[in-house]
N, C-alpha and C positions, 0 to 999 in steps of 0.2 A: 445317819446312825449316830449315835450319840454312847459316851462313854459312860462307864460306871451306873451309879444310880439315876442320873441325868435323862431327862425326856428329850426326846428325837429334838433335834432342832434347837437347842439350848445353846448350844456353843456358835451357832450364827447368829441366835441372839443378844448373844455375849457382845460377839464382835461389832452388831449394829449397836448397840450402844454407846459401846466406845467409841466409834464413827459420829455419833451421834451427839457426844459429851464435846468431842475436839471441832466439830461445825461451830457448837453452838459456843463454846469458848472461842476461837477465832473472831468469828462476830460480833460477838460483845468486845472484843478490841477493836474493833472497827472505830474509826472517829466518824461519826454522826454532825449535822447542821453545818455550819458556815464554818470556811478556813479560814488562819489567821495568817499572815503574810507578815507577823515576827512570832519567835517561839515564847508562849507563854510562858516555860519556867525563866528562860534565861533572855531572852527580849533577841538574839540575833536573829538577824534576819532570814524567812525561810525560803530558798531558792525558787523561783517560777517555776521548775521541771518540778518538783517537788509538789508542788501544791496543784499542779495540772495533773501528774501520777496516782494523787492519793486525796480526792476530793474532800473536805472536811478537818483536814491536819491541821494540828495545833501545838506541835513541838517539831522544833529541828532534831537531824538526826543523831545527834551526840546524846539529846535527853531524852530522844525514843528508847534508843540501844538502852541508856539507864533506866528507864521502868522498863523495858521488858527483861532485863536482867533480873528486877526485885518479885516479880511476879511469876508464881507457884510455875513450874516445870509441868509439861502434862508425863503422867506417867506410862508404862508401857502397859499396861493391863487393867480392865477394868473390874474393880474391886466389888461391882454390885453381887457379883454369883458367889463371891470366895467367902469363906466361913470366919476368916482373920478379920473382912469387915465388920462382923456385927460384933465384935468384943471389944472395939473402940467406943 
């Protein structure tokens, strides 16, 4: 049952979307090809568990923790159905 003006089914497909936006952003952080066994920003070295854990990494985790701090927050609702998005 769907609310208001909304067709049956709208608001599950709300929700799969945004299921759908935070996969596919997860994965694109994913580190991809060959690990590097010291961290490219700052050169220490990156621990054996570390590099066995997370196949492809290429920062220690002091300058992980800093980009994933600089990098956009997922937010709690997706914006594609709401009407405030298409006025941006």
């Amino acid at each position: 049952m769907a609310g208001g003006w909304s067709r049956d089914g709208a608001v599950q497909d709300q929700i799969d979307a945004s299921v759908e936006d935070a996969v596919k952003l997860a994965r694109s952080r994913l580190p991809d090809g060959e690990g590097l066994s010291h961290c490219e920003e700052c050169e220490t070295a990156i621990p054996d568990a570390r590099r066995r854990a997370i196949p492809g990494v290429r920062l220690c985790v002091s300058c992980q923790s800093a980009l994933e701090k600089q990098q956009a927050p997922l937010t709690d609702f997706n914006r594609r159905g709401s009407k405030d998005s298409q006025l941006k």
